[in-house]
DSSP file (Angstrom, degrees, kcal/mol; ACC not computed):
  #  RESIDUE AA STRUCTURE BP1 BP2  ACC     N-H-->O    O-->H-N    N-H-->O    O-->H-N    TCO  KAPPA ALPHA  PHI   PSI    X-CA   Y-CA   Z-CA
    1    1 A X              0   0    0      0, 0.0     2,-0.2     0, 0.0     3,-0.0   0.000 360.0 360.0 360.0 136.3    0.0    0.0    0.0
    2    2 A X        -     0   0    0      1,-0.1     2,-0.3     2,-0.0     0, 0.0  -0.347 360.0-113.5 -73.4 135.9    1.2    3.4   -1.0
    3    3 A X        -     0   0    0     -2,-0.2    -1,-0.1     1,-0.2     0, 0.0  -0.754  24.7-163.6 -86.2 138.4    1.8    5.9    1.5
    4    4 A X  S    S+     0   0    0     -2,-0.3     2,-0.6     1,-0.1    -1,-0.2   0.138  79.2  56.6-103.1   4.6   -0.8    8.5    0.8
    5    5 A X        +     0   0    0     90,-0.1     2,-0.3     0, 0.0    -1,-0.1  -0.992  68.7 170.9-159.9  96.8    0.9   11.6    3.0
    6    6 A X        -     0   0    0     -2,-0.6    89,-0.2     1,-0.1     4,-0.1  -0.988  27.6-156.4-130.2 149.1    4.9   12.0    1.3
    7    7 A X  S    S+     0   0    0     -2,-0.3    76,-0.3    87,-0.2    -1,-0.1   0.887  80.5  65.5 -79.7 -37.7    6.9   15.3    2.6
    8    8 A X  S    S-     0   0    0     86,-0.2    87,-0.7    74,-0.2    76,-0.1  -0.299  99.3 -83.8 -68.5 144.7    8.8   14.8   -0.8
    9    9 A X  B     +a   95   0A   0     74,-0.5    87,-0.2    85,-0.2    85,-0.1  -0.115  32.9 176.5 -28.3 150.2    7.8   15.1   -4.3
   10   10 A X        +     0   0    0     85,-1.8     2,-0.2    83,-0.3    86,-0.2   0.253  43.6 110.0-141.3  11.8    6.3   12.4   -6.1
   11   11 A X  S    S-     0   0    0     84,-0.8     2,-0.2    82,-0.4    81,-0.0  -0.531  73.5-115.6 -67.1 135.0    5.5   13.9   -9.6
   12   12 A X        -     0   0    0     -2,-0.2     2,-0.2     1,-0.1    -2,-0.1  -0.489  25.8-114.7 -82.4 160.8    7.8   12.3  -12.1
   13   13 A X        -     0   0    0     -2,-0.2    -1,-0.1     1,-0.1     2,-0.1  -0.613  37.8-110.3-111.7 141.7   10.3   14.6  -13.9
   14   14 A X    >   -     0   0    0     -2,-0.2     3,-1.1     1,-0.1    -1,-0.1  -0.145  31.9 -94.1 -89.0 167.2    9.7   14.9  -17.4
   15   15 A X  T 3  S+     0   0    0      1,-0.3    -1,-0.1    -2,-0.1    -2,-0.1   0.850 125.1  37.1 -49.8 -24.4   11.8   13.5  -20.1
   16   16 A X  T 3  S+     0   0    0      2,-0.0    -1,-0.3    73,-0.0     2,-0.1   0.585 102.5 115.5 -94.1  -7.8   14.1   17.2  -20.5
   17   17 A X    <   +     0   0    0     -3,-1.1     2,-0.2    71,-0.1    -4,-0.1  -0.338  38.8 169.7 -71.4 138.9   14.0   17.9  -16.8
   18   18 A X        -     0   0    0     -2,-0.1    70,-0.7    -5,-0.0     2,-0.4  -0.982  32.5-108.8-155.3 176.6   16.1   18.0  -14.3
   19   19 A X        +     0   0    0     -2,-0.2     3,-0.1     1,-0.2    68,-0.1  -0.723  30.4 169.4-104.2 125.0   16.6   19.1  -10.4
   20   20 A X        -     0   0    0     -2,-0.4     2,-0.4     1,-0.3    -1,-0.2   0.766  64.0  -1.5 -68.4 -46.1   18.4   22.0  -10.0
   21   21 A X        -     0   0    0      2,-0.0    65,-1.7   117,-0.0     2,-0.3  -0.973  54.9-162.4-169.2 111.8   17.9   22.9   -6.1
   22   22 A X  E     -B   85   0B   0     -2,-0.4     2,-0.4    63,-0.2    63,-0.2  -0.949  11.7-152.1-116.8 153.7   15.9   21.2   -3.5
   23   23 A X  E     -B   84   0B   0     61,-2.0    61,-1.9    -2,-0.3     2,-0.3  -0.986  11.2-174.4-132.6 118.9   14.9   23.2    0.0
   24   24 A X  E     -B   83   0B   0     -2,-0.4   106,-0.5    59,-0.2    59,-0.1  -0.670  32.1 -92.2-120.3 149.4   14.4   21.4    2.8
   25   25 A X  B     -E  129   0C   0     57,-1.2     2,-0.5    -2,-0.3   104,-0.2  -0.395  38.1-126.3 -67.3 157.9   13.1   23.0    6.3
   26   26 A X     >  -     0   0    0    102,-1.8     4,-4.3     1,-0.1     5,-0.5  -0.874   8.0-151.9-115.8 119.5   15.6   24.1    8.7
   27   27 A X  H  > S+     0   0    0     -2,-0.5     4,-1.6     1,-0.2     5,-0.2   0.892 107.6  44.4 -64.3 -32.8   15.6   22.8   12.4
   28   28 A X  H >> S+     0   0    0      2,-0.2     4,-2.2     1,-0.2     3,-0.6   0.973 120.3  47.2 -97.3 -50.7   17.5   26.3   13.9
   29   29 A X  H 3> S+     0   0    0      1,-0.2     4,-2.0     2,-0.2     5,-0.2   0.946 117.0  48.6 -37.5 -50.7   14.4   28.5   11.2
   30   30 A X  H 3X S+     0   0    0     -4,-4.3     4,-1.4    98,-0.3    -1,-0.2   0.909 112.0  40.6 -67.0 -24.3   11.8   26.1   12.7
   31   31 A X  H << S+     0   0    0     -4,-1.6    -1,-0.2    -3,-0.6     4,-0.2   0.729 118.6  46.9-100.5   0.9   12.5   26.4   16.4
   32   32 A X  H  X S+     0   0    0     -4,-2.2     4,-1.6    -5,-0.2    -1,-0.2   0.729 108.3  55.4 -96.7 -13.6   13.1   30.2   16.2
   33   33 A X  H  X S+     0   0    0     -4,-2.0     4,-2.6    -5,-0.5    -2,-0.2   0.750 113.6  44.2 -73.9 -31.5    9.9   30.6   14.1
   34   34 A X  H  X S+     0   0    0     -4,-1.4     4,-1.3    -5,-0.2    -1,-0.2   0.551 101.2  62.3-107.7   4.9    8.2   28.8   17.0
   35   35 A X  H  > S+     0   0    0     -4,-0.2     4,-1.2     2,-0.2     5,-0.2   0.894 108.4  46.5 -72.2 -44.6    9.9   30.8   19.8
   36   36 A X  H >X S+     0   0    0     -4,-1.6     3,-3.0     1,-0.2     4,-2.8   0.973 114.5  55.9 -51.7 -66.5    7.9   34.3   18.1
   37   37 A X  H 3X S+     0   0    0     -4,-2.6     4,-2.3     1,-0.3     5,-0.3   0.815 106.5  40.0 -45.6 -55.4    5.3   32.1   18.2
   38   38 A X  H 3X S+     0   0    0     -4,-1.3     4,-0.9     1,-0.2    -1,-0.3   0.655 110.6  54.8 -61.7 -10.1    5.3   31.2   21.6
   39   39 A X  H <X S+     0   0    0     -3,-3.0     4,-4.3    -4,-1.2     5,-0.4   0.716 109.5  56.3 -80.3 -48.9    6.0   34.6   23.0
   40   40 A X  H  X S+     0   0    0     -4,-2.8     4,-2.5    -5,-0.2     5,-0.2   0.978 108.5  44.5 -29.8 -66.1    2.8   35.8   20.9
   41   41 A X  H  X S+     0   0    0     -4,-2.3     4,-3.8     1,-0.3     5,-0.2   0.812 110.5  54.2 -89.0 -20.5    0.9   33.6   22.3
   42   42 A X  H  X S+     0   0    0     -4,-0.9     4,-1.6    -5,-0.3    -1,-0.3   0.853 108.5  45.7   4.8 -74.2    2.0   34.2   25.6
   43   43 A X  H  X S+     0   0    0     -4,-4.3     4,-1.8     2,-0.2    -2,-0.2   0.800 112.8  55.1 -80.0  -5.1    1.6   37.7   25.7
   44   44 A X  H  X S+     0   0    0     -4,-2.5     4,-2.8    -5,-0.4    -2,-0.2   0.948 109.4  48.6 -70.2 -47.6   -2.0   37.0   24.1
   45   45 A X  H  X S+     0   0    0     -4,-3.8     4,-1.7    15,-0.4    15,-0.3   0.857 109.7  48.9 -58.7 -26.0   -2.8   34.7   26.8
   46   46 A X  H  X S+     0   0    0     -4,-1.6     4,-7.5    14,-0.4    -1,-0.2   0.927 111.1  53.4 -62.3 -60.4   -1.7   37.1   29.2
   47   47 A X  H >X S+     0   0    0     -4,-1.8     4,-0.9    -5,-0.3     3,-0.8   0.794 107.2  50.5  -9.4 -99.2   -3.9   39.8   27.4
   48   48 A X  H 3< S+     0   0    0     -4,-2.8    -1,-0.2     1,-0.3    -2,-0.2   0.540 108.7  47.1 -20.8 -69.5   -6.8   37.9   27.5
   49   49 A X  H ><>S+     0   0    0     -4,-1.7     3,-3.0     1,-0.2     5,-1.4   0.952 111.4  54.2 -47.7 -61.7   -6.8   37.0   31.3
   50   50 A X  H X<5S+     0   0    0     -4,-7.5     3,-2.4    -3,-0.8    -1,-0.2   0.943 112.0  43.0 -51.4 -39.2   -6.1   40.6   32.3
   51   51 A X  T 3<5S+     0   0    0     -4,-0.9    -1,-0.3     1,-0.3    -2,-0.2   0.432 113.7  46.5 -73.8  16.8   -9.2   42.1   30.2
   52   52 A X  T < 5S-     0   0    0     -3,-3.0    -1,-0.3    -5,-0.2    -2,-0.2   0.115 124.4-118.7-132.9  28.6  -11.5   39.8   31.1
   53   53 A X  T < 5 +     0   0    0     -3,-2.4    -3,-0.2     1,-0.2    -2,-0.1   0.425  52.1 154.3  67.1  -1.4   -9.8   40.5   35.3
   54   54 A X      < -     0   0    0     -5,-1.4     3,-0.3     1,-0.1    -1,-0.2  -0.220  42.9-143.4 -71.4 139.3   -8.4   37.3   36.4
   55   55 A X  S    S+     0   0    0      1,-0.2     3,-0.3     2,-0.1    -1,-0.1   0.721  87.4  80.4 -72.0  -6.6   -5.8   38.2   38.8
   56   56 A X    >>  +     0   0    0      1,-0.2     3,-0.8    -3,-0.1     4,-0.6  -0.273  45.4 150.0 -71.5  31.0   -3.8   35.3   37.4
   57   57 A X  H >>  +     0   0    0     -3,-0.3     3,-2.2     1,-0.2     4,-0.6   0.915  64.2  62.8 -49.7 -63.4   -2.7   36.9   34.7
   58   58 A X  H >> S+     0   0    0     -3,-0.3     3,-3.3     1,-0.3     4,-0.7   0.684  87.1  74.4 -12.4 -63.8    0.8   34.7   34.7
   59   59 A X  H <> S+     0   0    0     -3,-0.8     4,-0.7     1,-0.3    -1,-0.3   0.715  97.6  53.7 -51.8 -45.7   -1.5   31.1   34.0
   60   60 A X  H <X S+     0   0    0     -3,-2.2     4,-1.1    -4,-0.6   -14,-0.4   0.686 103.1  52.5 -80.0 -20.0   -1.8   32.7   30.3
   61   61 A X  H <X S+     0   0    0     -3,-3.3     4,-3.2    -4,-0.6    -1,-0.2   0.962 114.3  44.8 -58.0 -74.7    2.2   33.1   30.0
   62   62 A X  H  X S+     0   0    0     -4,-0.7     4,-0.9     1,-0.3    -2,-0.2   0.516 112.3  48.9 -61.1 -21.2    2.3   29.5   30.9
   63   63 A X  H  X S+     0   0    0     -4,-0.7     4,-3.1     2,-0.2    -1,-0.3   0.804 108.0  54.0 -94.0 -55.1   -0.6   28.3   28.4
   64   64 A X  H  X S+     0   0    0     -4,-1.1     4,-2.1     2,-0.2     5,-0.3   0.994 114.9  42.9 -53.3 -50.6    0.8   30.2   25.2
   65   65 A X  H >X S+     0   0    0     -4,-3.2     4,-2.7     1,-0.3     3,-0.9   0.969 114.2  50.7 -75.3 -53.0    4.1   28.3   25.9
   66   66 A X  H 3X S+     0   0    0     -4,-0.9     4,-1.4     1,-0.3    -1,-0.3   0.666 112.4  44.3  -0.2 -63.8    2.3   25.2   26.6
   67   67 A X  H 3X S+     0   0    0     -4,-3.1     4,-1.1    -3,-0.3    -1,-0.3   0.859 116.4  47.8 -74.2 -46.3    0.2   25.4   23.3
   68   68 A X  H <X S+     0   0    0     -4,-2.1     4,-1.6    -3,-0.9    -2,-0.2   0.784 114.1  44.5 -85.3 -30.6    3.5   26.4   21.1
   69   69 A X  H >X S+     0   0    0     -4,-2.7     4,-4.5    -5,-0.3     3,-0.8   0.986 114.5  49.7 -71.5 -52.3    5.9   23.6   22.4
   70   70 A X  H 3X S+     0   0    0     -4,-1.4     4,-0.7     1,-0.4    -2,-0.2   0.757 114.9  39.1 -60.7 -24.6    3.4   20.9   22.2
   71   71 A X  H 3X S+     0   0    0     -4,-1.1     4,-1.6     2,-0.2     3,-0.4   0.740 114.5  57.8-112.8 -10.6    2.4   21.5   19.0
   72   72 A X  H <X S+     0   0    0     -4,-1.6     4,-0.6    -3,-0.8    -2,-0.2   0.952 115.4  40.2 -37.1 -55.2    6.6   22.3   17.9
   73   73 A X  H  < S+     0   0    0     -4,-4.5    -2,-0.2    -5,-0.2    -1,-0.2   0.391 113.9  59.9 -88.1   7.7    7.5   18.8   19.1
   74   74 A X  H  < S+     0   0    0     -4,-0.7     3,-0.3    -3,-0.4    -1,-0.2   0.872 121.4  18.2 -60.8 -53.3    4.3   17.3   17.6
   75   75 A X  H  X S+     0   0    0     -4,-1.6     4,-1.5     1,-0.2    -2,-0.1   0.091  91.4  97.6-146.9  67.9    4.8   18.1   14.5
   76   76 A X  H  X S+     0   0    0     -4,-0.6     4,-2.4     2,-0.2    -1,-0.2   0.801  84.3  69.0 -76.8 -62.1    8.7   18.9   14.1
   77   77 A X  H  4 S+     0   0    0     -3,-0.3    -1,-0.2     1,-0.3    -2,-0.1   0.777 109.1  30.1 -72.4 -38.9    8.9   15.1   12.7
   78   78 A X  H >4 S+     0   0    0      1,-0.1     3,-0.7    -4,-0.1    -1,-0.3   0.911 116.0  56.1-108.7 -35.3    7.0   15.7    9.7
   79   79 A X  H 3< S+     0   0    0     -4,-1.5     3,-0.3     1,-0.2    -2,-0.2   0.579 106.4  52.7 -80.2   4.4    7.9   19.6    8.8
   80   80 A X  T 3< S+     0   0    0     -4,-2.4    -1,-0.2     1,-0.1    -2,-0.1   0.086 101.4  55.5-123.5  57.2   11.2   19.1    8.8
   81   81 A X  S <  S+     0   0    0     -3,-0.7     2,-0.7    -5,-0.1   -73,-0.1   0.119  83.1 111.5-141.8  16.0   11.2   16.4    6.5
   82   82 A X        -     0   0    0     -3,-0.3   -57,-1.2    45,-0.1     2,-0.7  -0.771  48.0-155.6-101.2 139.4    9.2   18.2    3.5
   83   83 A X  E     -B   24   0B   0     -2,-0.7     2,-0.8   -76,-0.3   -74,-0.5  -0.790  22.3-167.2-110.9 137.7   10.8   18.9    0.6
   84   84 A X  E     -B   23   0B   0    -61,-1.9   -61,-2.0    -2,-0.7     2,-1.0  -0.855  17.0-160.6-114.3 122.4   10.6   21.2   -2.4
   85   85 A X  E     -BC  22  92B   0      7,-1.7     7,-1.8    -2,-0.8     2,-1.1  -0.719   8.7-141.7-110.2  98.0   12.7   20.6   -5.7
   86   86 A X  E     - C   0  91B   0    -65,-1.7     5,-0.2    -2,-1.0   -66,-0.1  -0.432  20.7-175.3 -11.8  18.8   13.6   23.1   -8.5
   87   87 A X        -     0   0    0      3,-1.5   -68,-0.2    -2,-1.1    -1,-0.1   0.738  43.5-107.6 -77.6-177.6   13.6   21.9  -11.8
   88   88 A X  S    S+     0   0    0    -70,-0.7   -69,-0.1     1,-0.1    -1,-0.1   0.810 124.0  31.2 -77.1 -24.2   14.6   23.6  -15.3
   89   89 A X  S    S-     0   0    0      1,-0.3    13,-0.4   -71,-0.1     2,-0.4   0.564 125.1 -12.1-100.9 -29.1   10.9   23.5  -15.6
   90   90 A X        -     0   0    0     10,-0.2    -3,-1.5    11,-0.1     2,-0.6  -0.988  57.5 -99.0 173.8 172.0    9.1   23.7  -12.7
   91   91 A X  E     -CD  86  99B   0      8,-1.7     8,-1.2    -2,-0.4     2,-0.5  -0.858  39.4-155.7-109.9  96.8    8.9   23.7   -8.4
   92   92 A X  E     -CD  85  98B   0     -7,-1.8    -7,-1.7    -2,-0.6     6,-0.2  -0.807   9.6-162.5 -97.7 160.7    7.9   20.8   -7.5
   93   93 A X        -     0   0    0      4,-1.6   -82,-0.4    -2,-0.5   -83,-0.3  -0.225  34.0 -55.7 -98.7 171.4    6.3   20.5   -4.4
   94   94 A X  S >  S-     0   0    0    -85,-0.1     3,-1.8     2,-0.1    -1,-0.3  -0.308 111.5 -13.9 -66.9 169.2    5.2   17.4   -1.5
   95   95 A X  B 3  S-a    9   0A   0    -87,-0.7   -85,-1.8     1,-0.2   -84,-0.8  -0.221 141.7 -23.1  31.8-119.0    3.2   14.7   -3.0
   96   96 A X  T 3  S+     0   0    0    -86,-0.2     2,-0.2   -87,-0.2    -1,-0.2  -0.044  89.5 142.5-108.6  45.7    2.0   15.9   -6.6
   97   97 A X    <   -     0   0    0     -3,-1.8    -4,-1.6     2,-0.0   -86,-0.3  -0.767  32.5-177.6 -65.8 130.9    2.2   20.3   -5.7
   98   98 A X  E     -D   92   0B   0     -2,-0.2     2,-0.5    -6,-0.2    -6,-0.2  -0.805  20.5-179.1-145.1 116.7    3.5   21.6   -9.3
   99   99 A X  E     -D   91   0B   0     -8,-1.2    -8,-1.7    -2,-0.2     2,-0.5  -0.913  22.2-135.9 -94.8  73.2    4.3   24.9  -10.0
  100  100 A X    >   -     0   0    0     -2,-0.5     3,-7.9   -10,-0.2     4,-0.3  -0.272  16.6-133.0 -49.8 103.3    5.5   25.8  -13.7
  101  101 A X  T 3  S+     0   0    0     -2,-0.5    45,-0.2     1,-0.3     3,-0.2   0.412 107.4  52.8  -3.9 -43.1    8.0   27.8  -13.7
  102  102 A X  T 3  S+     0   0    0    -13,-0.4    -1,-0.3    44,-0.1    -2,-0.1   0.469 108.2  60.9 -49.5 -33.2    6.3   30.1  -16.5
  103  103 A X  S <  S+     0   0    0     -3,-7.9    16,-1.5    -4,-0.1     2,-0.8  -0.002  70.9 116.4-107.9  23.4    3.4   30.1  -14.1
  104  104 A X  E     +F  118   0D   0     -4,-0.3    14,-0.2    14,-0.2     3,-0.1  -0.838  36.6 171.9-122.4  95.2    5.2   31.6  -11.4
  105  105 A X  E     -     0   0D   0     12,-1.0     2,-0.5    -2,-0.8    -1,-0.2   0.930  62.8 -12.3 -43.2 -80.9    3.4   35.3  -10.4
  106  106 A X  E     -F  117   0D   0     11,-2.3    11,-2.4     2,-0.0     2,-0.3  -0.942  51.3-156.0-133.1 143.4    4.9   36.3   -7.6
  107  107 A X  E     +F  116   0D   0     -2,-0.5     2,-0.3     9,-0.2     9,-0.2  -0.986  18.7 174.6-135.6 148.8    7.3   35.2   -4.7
  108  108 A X  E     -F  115   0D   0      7,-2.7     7,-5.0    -2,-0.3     2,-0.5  -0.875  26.5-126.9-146.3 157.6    7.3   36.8   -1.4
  109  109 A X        -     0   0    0     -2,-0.3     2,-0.4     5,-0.2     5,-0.2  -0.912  24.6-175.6-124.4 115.0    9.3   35.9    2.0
  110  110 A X    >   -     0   0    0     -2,-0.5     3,-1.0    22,-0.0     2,-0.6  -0.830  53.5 -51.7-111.2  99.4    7.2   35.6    4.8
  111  111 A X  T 3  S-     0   0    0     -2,-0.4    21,-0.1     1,-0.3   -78,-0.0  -0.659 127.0 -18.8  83.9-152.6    8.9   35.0    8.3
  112  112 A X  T 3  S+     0   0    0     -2,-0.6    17,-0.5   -83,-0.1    -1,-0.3   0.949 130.3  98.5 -53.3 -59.4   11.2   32.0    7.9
  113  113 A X    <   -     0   0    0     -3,-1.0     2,-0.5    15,-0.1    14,-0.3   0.486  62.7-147.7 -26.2 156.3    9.0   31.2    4.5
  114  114 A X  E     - G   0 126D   0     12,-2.3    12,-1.8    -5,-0.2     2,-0.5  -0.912  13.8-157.4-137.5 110.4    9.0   31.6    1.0
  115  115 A X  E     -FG 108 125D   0     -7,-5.0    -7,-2.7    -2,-0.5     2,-0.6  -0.755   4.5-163.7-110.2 128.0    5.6   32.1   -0.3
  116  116 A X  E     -FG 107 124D   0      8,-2.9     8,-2.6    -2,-0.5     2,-0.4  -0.843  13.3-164.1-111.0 132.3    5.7   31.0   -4.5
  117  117 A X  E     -FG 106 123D   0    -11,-2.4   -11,-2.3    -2,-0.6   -12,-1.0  -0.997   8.1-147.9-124.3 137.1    2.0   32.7   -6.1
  118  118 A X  E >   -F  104   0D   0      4,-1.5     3,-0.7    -2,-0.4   -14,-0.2  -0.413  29.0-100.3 -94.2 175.5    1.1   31.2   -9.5
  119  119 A X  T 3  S+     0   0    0    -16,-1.5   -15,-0.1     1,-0.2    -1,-0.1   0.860 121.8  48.1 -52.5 -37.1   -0.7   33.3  -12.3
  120  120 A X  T 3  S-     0   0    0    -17,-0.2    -1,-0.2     2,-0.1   -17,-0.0   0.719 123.8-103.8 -81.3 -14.3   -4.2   31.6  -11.2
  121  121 A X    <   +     0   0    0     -3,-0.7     2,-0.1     1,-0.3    -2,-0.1   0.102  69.0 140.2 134.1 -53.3   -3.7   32.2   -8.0
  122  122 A X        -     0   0    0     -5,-0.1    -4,-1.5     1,-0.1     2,-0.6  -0.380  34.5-144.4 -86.7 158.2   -2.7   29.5   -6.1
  123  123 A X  E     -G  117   0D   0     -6,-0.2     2,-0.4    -2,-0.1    -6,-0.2  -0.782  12.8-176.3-125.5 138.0    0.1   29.7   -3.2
  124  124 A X  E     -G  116   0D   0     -8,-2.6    -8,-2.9    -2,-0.6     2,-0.9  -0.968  15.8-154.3-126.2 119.4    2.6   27.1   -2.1
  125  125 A X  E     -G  115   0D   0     -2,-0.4     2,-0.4   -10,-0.2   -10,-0.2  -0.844   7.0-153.7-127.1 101.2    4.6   28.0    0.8
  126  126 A X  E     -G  114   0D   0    -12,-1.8   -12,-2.3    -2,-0.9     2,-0.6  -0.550  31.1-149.9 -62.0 141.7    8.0   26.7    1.4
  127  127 A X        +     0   0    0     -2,-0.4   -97,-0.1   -14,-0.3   -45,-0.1  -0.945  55.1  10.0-134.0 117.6    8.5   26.8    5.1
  128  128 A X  S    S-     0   0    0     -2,-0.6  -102,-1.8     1,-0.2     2,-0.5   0.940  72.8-179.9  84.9  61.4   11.2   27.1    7.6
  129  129 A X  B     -E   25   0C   0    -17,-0.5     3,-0.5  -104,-0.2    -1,-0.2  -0.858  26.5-148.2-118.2 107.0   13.9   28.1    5.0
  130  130 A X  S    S+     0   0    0   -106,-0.5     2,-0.3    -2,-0.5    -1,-0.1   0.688  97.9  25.4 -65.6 -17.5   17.3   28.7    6.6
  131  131 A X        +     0   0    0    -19,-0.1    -1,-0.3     1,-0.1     4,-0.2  -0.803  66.6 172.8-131.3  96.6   18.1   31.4    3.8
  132  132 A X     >  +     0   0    0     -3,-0.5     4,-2.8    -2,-0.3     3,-0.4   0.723  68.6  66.4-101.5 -18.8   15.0   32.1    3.1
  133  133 A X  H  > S+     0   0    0      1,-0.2     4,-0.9     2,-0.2    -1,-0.2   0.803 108.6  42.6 -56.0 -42.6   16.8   35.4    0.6
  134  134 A X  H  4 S+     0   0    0      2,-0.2     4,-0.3     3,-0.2    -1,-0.2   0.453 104.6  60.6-117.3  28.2   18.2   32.8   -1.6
  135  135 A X  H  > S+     0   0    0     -3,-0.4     4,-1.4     2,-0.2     3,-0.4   0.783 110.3  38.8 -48.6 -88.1   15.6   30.8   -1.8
  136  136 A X  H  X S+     0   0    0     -4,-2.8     4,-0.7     1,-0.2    -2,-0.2   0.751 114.4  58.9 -51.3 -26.7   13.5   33.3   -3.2
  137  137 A X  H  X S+     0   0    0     -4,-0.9     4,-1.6     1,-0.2    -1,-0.2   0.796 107.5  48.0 -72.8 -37.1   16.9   34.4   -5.3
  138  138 A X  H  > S+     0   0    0     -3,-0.4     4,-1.0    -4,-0.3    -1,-0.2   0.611 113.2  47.8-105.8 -25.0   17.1   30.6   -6.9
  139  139 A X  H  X S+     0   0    0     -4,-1.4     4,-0.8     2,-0.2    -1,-0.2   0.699 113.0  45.7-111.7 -31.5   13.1   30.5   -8.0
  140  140 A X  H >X S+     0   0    0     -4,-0.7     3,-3.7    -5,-0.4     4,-1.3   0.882 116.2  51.2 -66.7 -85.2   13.1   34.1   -9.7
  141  141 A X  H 3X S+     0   0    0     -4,-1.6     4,-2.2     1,-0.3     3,-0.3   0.738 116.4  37.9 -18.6 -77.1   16.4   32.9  -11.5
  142  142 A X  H 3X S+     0   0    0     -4,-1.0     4,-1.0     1,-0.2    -1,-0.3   0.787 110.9  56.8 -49.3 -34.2   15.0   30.2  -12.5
  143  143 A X  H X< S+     0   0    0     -3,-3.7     3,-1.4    -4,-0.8    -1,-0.2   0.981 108.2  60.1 -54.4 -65.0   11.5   31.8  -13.2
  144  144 A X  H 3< S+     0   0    0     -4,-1.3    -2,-0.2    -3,-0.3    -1,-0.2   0.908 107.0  37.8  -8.2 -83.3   13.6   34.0  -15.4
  145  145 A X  H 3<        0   0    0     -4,-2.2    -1,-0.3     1,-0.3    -2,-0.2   0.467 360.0 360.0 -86.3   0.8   14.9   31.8  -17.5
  146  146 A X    <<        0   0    0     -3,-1.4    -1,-0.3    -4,-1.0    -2,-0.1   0.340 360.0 360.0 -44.1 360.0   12.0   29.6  -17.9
C-alpha cells in the first residue's frame, strides 16, 4: 500500500527535466519561528486573562508556551522532513504540488517562509527556509529563465 501523505515530491520529472535545487526546512528556522510564536501567544494569553480581570494573569504566559511547544515537538517530525525541488521546468512540491516555472506570479518571503503565487492564483509556501533570501533568489532565477 502506498503511503498517501509524502513530505517529498512524487511527480515524475519529465523527459528534458532536471533538479536543480531542493529546499528542505531548517531545524534552527523552525525552532526560532516557534519561539515568536510562543512569545505571541504568551503575551495574548496574558492579554486575555487581564481584560476579562483574572488576577492570574501569569496562567496565560504558561498556556501560550504550553500550546506552542506541544504542538513544535508534535509536529517537528514531519515539517522538517518536506521537501521542495527546482527543476529547469518547474517547483515541485510534497506529493503531486507543481508549480510551472512560466506560471510563477509572484514570490514573497514571509517570516522563515517563501511564499511561491502562481498566475491563477494558487500559493505554495515553502516553510522554515534557513536562507530564506536565496531561496527566493534561486526561484526568480529560475523563473527568469523559464
Amino acid at each position: 500500500m502506498e503511503d498517501s501523505y509524502q513530505l517529498t515530491p512524487s511527480t515524475e520529472l519529465l523527459s528534458n527535466e532536471r533538479i536543480a535545487q531542493s529546499f528542505q526546512a531548517d531545524r534552527s528556522a523552525y525552532i526560532r519561528d516557534h519561539a515568536w510564536m510562543a512569545a505571541g501567544a504568551m503575551a495574548a494569553g496574558m492579554l486575555i486573562l487581564w481584560a476579562i480581570g483574572n488576577p492570574h494573569i501569569w496562567t496565560g504566559g504558561v498556556g501560550g508556551l504550553a500550546a506552542i511547544a506541544i504542538r513544535g515537538f508534535y509536529v517537528a517530525s514531519d515539517e522538517l522532513n518536506v521537501r521542495w525541488d527546482l527543476t529547469n521546468l518547474r517547483l515541485l512540491g510534497p506529493q503531486t504540488r507543481v508549480v510551472s516555472l512560466s506560471d510563477i506570479e509572484n514570490v514573497r518571503i514571509l517570516a522563515s517562509a517563501v511564499q511561491v503565487i502562481s498566475k491563477t492564483g494558487d500559493k505554495h509556501l515553502l516553510k522554515y527556509q534557513a536562507d530564506r533570501n536565496s531561496t527566493k533568489a534561486a526561484i526568480l532565477a529560475a523563473a527568469a529563465n523559464a
